[in-house]
C-alpha positions as CSV (number, residue, x, y, z in Angstrom):
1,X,0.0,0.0,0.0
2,X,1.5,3.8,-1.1
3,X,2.0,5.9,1.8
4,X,-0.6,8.7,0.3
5,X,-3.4,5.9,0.7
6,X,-2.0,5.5,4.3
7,X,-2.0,9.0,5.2
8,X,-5.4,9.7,3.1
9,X,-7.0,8.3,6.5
10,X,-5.2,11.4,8.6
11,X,-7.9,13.8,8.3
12,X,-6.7,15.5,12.0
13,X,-3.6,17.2,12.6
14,X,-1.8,13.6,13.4
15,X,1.9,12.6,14.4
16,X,3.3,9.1,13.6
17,X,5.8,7.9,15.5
18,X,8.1,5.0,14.0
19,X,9.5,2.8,16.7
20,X,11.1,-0.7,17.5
21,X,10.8,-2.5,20.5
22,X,14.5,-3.8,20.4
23,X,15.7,0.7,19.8
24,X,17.2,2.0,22.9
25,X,16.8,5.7,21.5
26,X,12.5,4.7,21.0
27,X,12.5,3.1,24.7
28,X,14.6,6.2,26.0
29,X,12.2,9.0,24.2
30,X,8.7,6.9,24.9
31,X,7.8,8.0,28.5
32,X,8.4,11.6,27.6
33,X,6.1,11.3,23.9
34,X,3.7,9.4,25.6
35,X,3.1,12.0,28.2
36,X,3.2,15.0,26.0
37,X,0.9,12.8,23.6
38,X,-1.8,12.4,26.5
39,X,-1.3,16.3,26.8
40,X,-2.2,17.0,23.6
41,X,-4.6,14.3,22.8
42,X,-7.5,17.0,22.0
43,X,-5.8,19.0,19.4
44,X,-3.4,15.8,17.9
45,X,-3.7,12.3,17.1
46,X,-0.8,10.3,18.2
47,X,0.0,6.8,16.1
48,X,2.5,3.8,17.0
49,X,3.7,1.8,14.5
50,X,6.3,-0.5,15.4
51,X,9.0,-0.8,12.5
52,X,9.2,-5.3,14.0
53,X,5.4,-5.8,13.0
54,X,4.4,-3.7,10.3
55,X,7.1,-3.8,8.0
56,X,5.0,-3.1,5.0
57,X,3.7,0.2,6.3
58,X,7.3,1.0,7.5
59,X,8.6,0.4,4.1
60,X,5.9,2.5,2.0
61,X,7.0,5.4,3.9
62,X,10.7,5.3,3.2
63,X,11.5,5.1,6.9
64,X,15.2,4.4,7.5
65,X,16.1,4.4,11.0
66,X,14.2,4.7,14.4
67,X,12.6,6.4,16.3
68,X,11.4,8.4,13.5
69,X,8.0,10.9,13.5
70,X,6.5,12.0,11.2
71,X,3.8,15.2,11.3
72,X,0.2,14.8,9.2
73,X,-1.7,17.3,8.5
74,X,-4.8,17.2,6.1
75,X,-3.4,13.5,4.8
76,X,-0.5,14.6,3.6
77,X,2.8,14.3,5.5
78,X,4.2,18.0,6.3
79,X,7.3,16.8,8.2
80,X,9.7,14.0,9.1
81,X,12.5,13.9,12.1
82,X,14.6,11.3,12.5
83,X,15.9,10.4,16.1
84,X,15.7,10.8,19.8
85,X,14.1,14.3,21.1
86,X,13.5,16.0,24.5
87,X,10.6,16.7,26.2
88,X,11.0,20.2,25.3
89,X,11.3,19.7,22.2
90,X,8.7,17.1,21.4
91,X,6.2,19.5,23.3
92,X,7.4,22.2,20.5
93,X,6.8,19.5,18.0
94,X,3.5,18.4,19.0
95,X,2.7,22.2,19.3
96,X,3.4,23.3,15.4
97,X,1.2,19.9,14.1
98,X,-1.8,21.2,16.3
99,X,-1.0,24.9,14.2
100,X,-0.2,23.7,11.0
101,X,3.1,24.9,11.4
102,X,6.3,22.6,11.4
103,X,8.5,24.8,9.7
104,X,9.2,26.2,13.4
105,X,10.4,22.7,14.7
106,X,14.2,22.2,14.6
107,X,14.8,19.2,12.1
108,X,17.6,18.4,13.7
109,X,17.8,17.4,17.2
110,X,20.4,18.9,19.7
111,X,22.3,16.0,20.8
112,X,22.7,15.1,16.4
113,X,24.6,18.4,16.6
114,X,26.7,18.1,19.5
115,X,28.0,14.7,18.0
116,X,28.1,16.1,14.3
117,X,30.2,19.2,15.9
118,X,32.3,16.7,18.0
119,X,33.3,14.8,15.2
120,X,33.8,17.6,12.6
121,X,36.5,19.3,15.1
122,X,37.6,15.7,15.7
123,X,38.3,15.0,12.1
124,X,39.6,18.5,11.3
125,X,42.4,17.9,14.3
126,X,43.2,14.5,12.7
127,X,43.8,16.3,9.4
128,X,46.1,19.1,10.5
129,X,47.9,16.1,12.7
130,X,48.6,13.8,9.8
131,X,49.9,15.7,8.1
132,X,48.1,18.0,7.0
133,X,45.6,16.0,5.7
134,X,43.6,18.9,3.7
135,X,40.4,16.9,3.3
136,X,40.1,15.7,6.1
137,X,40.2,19.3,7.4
138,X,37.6,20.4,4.9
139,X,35.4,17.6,5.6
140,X,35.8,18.5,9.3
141,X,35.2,22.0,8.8
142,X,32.2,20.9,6.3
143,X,30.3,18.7,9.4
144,X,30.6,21.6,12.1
145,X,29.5,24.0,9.8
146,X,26.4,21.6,8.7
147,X,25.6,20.9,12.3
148,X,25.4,24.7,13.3
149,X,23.6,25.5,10.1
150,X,20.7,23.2,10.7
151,X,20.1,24.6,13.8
152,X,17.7,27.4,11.9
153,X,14.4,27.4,12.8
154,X,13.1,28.2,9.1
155,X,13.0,24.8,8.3
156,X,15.4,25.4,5.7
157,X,17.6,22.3,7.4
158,X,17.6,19.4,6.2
159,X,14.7,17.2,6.8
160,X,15.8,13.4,8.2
């Protein structure tokens, strides 16, 4: 089945949540998206599907890794974010489906940046160690800049 027949049944502002039972980043984030879930049960529809059981429906979205949510609005998806978030920001998150509005919601989470930064200035002092090893450098440089740049609000980030 397509994803746009799946989604066709979203008609509420709705937020899928892509989790395995076996993902220590899913079991780690559910007590916080569960609670702010219940919170916001009036204004958003919250969905499970577990990536171990329903591999068909996991597949005909795309989905890659877990825990991975993905916003609904009007049946058609609006946004996708890959990985663990806080409470704070899945409270944000949960917020801007309820408005229509996910262009507000950082597409990248904060801890993704710390280790992107971390291992661009990591990789950039290998290079000037070995060397220098100019690539590596650039590279380095390349993944700190990429991790501060997607930390825009505008939704301009990339989407994963």
């Amino acid at each position: 089945m397509p994803a746009e027949a799946i989604l066709g049944g979203y008609t509420r502002p709705t937020l899928i949540e892509i989790m395995a039972s076996h993902c220590v980043e899913c079991r780690a984030m559910q007590p916080d998206l569960d609670a702010v879930a219940e919170a916001n049960r009036d204004m958003v529809d919250f969905v499970v599907i577990d990536a171990g059981h329903d591999r068909d429906v996991v597949s005909a979205f795309g989905v890659m890794g877990t825990p991975t949510l993905i916003a609904v609005n009007d049946g058609a998806e609006v946004a996708r974010f890959t990985g663990r978030r806080s409470r704070v920001e899945l409270e944000e998150l949960f917020a801007a489906v309820a408005a229509g509005s996910t262009n507000s919601v950082f597409k990248v989470s904060k801890s993704d940046r710390i280790v992107w930064s971390f291992a661009g200035v990591l990789l950039a002092g290998v290079g000037l160690l070995s060397g220098p090893a100019w690539v590596l450098v650039a590279v380095g440089v390349g993944l700190v800049g990429f991790a501060n740049l997607s930390r825009r609000r505008s939704g301009s980030g990339p989407s994963l």
